[in-house]
N, C-alpha and C positions, 0 to 999 in steps of 0.2 A: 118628099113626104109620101109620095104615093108609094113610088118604089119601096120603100120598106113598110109599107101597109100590105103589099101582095108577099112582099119577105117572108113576114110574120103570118100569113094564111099560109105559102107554102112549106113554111115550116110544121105547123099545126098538121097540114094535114099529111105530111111525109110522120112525125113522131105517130100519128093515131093509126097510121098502116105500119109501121114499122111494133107499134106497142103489139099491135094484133099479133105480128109475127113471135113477137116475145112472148105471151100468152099462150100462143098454141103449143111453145119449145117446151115451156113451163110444164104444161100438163102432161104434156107426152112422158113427160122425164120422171117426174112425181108417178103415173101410173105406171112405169117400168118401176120405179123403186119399189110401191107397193107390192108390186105382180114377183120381183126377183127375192122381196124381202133384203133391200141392202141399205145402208144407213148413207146418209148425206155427203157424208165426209168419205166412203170407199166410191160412191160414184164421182163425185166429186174428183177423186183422185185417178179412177178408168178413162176420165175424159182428160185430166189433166196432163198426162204423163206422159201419153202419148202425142201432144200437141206440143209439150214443150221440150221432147226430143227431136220431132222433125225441124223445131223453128231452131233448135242448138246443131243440128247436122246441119242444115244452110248455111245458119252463119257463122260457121268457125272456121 
């Protein structure tokens, strides 16, 4: 019982560092959209494209 009492705190507190990191990604990204004026879906896609080219050069 203990052991998955420290589980459940380690996990708590690895998501509330890990949310932080996602927060920060968040806003940086949002203030680039504002500052470039690009819509969701064209950044969305400048980061996608090129991720899902190098992950398709790997593995084929």
């Amino acid at each position: 019982m203990l052991e998955f009492v420290k589980k459940i705190f380690l996990m708590r507190w690895l998501w509330s560092i890990f949310a932080g990191f996602y927060l920060v990604a968040f806003v940086k990204l949002e203030v680039r959209r504002l500052k470039e004026h690009v819509s969701w879906y064209e950044q969305k896609a400048t980061i996608n494209r090129p991720a899902v080219n190098n992950y398709l050069r790997a593995n084929a």
